[in-house]
N, C-alpha and C positions, 0 to 999 in steps of 0.2 A: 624547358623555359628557364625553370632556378640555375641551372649549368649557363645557361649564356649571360643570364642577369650576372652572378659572381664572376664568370669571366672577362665579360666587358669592364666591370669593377677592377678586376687585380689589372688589368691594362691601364685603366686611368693610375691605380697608387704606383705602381711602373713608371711611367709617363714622368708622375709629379714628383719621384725620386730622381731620375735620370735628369731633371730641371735643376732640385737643387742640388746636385751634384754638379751640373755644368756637364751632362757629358749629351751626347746627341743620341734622339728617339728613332731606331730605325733609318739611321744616316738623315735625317732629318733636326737641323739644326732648332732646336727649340727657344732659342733668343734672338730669332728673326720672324721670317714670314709666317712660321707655321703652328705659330702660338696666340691664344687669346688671353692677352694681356691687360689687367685693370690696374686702374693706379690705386685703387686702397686693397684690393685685395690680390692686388701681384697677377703670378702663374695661375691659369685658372683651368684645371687639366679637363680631359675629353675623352681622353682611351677609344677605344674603336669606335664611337659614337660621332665623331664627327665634329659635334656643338656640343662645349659644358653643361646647356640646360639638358641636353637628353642624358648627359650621365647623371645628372641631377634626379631625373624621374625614375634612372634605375636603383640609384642606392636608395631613394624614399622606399620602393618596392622591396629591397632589400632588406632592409629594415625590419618592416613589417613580417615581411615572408619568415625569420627570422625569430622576431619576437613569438609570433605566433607558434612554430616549428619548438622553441625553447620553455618560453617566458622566461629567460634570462636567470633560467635556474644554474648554470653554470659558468666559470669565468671566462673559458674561452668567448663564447656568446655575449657580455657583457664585454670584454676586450674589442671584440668584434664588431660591437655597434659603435662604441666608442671611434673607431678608426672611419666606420661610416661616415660616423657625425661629422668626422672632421675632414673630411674627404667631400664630403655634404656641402661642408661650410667654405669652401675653398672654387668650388664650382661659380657661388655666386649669383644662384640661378632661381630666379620669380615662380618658371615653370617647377621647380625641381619644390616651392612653398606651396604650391597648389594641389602637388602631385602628394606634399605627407597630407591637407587637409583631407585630401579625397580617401587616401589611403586608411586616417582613422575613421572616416564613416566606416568603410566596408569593413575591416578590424571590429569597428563597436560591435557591428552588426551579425560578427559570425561569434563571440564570445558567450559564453552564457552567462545565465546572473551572478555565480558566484565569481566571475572573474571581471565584471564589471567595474572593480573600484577602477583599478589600475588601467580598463581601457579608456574610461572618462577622463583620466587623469590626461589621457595621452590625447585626447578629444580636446579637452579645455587647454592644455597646454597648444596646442596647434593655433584655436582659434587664438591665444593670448600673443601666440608668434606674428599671426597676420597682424593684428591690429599694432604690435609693436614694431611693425616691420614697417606701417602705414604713418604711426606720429613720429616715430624716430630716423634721423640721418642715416646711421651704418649699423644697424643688423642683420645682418644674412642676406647684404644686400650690395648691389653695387654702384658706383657712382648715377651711372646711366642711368638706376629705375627712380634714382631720385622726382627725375619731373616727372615720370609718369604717375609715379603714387602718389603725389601732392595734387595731380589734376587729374585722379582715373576717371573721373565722368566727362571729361575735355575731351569728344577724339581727335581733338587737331593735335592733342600732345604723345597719340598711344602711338604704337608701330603701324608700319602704312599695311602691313599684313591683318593686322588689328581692325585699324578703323576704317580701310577699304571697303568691307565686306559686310560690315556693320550700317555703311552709310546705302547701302546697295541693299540692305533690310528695312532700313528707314523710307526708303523709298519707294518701297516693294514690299508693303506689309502683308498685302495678300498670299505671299507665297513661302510666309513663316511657318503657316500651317504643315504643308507638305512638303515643302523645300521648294528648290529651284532646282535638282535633279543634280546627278554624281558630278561637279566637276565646273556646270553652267554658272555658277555665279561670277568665275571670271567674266564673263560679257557681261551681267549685270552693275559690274561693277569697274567698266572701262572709263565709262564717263566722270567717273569721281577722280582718275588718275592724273589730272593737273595740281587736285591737292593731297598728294604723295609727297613725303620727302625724300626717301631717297629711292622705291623700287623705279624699274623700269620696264616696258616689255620684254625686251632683251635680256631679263633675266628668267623670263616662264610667263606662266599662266598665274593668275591669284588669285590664292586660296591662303585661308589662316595658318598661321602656326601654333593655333592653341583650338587643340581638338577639337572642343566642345563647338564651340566659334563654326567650324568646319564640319562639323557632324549636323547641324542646326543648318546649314546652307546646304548640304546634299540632302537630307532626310527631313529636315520639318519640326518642327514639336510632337507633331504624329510619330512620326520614326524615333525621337527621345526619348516618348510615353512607352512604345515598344520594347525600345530597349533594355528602360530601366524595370518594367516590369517585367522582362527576361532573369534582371538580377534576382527581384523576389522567387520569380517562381524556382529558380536555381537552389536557393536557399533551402526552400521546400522541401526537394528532391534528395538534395545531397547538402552535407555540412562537412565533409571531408576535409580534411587538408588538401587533398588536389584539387579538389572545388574552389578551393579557399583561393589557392596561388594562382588560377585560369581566373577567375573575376578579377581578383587582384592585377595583375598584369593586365587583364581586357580592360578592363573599364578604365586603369591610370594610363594605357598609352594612347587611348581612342581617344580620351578626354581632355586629355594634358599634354599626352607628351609627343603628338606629331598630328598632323592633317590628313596622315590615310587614314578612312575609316571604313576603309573596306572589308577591313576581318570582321566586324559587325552583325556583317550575314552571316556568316559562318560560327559564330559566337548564339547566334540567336538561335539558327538552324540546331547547332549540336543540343542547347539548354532543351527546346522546345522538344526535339527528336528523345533526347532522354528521358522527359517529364512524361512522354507517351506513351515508351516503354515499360516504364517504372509503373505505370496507371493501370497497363494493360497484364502484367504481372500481376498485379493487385488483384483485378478483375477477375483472373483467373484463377488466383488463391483461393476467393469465394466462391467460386464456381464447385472447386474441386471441395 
């Protein structure tokens, strides 16, 4: 998983070289169709990912994965984040703000006391990013979330992926508990589609583009409750760095950084199947 997170990375700094150099991405002209262009913050690269916000949630991950892997004891490592950041900053990307807040819970959460200062620091600096990101015009931010963040409690002003599925919960309280099942909230939320701005049918089915959003429509608060208590018991179990970098990646791209949230099962199954083995070795060691 660290191999494809850095390699999706060196594709987007690729990408955002071969831009300002003027030269073309893979015969694809990057000062036409095939670029996502902002007027204040320009070129806004993507590397294999598709859409800026999702390389945005892999360099947050990277980040982390990183700091963790170091603590920045070294200068390559500090070199290293540094080119993130600014590979970060250039995406322009909301999801990619949400994916570092999320990123410093689980970081706080696997550090121990003595290494505490410096994760708080990276805790409180996050929340101090959103909120500065909420009263001020252009930080880490781009034209377009301007009206969303001035009106996030408005959903006539959120994305129609956003507040489709929201108004189709408001609707349908009942089925917050448990969800509306893998997929079904599309019909739930057909009737709201006259006040959509721009999706259409004809574009799919709808569903969010902000995980959580989408995990909360297939699975419920029940299936939330599940899941996040997957994380603690994980904790438990193992405190590993591999541990470290499967939550990490599990929980920022379920969350944040796309609408399938199907590895989920698979995520819980492996937590829970380890927690049992690990229990039953115990069991046995006192036996013995």
């Amino acid at each position: 998983m660290t191999v494809t997170i850095y390699l999706a990375i060196a594709i987007g700094f690729l990408q955002f070289a071969l831009y300002s150099l003027n030269l073309p991405y893979w015969n694809l002209s990057l000062n036409r169709n095939f670029s996502a262009i902002d007027s204040y913050l320009g070129f806004r690269p993507s590397g294999l990912l598709g859409e800026p916000k999702y390389l945005s949630v892999f360099i947050a991950m990277a980040l982390f994965i990183n700091f963790k892997a170091s603590g920045f004891k070294k200068a390559h490592n500090v070199l290293l984040s540094l080119a993130l950041i600014f590979l970060f900053y250039k995406t322009g990307s909301g999801n990619g703000i949400l994916a570092f807040i999320l990123g410093s819970i689980i970081t706080y959460s696997f550090f121990t006391s003595r290494q505490f200062v410096i994760i708080k620091a990276l805790c409180i600096f996050s929340v101090i990013l959103f909120l500065a990101i909420y009263f001020k015009d252009y930080i880490f931010v781009r034209e377009s979330h301007q009206k969303i963040l001035t009106n996030i409690f408005d959903l006539s002003y959120q994305d129609d992926l956003v507040k489709l599925p929201i108004y189709a919960w408001l609707a349908n309280l009942q089925y917050v508990v448990l969800g509306w099942g893998y997929g079904l909230i599309h019909y739930f939320s057909l009737e709201f589609l006259p006040l959509a701005d721009w999706f259409e049918l004809r574009y799919g089915y709808i569903d969010s583009n902000i995980g959580l959003i989408s995990f909360i429509s297939n699975f419920g608060v029940t299936g939330l409750m599940i899941f996040c208590y997957a994380f603690v018991k994980a904790k438990k179990v193992n405190r590993s760095f591999d541990m470290f970098v499967l939550l990490l990646t599990s929980y920022i791209t379920i969350f944040v950084g796309a609408s399938h949230t199907y590895p989920s099962y698979l995520i819980m199954g492996y937590i829970f199947s380890v927690s049992r083995s690990l229990a039953d070795l115990g069991s046995n060691d006192k036996g013995i």
